[in-house]
C-alpha positions as a Markdown table, in Angstrom:
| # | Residue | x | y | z |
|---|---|---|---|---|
| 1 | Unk | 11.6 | -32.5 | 13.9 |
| 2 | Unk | 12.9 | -31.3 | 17.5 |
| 3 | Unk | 14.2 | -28.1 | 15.3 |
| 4 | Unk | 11.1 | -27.5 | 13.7 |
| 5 | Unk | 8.9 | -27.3 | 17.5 |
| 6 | Unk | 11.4 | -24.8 | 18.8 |
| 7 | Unk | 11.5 | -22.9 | 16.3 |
| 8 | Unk | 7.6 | -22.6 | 16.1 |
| 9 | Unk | 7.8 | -22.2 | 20.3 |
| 10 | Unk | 9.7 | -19.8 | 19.9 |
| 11 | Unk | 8.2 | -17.9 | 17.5 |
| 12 | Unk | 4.8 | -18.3 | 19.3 |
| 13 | Unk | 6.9 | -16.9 | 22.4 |
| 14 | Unk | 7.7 | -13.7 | 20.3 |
| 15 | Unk | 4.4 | -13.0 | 18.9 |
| 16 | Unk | 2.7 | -13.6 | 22.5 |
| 17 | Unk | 5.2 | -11.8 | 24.5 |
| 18 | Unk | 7.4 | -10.0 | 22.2 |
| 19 | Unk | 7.2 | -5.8 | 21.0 |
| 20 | Unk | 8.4 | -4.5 | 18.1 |
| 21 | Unk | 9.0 | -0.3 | 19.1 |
| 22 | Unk | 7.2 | -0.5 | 22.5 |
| 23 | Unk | 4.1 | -1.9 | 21.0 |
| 24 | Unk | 2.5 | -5.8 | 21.3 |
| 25 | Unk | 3.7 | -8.3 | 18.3 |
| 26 | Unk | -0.5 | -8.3 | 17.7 |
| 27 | Unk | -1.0 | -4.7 | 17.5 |
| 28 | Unk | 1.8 | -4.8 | 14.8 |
| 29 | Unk | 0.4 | -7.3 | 13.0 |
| 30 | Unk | -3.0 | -6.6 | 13.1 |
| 31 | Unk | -2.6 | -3.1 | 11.8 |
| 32 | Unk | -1.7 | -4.1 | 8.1 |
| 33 | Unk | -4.8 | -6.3 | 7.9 |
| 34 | Unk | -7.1 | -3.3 | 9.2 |
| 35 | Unk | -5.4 | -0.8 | 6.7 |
| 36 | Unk | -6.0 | -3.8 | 3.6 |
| 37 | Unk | -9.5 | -3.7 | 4.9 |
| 38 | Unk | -10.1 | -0.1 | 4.4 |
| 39 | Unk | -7.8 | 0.2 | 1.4 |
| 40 | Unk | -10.5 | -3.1 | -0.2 |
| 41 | Unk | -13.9 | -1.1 | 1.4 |
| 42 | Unk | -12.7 | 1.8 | -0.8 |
| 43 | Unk | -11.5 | 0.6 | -3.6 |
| 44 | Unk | -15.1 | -1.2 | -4.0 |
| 45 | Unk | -16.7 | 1.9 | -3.8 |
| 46 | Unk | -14.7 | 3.3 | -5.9 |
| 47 | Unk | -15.0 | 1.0 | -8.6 |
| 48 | Unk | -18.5 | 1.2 | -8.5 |
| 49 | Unk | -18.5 | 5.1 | -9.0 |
| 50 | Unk | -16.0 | 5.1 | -11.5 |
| 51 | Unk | -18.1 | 2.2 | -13.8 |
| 52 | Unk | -20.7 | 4.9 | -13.2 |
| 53 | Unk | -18.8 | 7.3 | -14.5 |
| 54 | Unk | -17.9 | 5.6 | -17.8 |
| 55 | Unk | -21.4 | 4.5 | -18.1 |
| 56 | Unk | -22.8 | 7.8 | -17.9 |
| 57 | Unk | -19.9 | 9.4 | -20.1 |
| 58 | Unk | -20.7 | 6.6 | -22.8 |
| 59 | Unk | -24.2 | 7.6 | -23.1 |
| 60 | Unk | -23.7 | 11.3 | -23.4 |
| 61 | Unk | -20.8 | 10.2 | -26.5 |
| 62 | Unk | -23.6 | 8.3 | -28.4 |
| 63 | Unk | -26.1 | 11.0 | -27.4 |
| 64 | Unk | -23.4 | 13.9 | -28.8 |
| 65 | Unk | -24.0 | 16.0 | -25.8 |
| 66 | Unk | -20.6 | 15.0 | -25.2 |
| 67 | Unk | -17.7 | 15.5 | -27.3 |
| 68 | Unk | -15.3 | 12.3 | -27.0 |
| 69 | Unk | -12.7 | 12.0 | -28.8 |
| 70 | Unk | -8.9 | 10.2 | -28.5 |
| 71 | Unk | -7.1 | 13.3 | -29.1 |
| 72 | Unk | -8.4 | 14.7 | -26.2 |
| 73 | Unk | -8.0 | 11.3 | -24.3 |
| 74 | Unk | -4.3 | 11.4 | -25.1 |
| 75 | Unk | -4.2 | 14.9 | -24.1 |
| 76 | Unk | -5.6 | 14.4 | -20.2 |
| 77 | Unk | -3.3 | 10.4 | -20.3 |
| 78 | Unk | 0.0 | 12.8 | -21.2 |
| 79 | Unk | -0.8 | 15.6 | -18.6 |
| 80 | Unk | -2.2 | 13.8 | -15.7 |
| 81 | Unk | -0.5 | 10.3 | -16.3 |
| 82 | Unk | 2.9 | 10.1 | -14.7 |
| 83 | Unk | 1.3 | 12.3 | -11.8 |
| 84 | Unk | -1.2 | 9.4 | -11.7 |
| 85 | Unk | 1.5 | 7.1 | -11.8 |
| 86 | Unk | 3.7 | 8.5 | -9.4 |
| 87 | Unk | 1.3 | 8.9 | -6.4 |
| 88 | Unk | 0.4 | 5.4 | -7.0 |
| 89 | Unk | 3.4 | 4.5 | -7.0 |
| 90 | Unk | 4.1 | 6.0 | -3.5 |
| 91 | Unk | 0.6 | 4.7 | -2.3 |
| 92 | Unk | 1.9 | 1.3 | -2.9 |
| 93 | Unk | 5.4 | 1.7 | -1.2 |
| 94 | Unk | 4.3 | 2.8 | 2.2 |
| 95 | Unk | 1.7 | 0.5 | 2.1 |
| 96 | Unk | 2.9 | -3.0 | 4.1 |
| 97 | Unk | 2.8 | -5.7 | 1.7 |
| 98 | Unk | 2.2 | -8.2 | 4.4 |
| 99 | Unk | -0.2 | -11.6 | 4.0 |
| 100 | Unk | -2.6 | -9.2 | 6.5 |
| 101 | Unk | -2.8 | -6.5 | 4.4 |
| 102 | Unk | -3.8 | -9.2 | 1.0 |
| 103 | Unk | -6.3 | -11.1 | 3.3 |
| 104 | Unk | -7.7 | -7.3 | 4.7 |
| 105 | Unk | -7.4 | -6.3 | 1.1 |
| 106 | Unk | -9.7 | -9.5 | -0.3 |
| 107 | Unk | -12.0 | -8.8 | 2.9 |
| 108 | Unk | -13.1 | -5.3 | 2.4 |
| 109 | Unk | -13.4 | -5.5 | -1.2 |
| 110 | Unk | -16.1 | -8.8 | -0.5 |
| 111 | Unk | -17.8 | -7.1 | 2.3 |
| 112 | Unk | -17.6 | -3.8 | 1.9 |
């Protein structure tokens, strides 16, 4: 139990008092939750543009003012897929995967 309270002093003590490269513990810390937050307020929006999109797409299909078809589908998912893929992939790894950056995540995407 003794363990347990100075191990939680001293981590108190670090994030109080400590830097991490010349800047305060809280700046560090805060920063992942502010980039979730954006990252949340813009993927909101873009969600609601992109179900836009396919809404409006849909229509002109059934209207045939629009050709749609799945060759074509699989055409655009073989040429712009593994580019798709791969800047997603380094979105995601310089991103901080930090509890700050889920709860700024889930935050922007509620209230943004």
């Amino acid at each position: 139990m003794i363990f347990a309270l100075d191990l939680l002093s001293d981590l108190g003590g670090f994030i109080t008092k400590g830097t991490i490269a010349g800047l305060p513990t809280l700046v560090v810390m805060a920063i992942p939750f502010i980039v979730g937050f954006i990252v949340g307020f813009l993927l909101k929006k873009f969600l609601k543009i992109a179900i836009i999109a396919i809404i409006v797409v849909i229509v002109l299909a059934y209207f045939g003012i629009w050709g749609l078809n799945f060759g074509k589908l699989q055409e655009w998912a073989t040429a712009y897929g593994p580019l798709a893929l791969h800047e997603a992939i380094l979105v995601i790894a310089i991103l901080p995967l930090s509890i700050g950056f889920v709860v700024g995540l889930i935050l922007g995407f509620i209230f943004g």
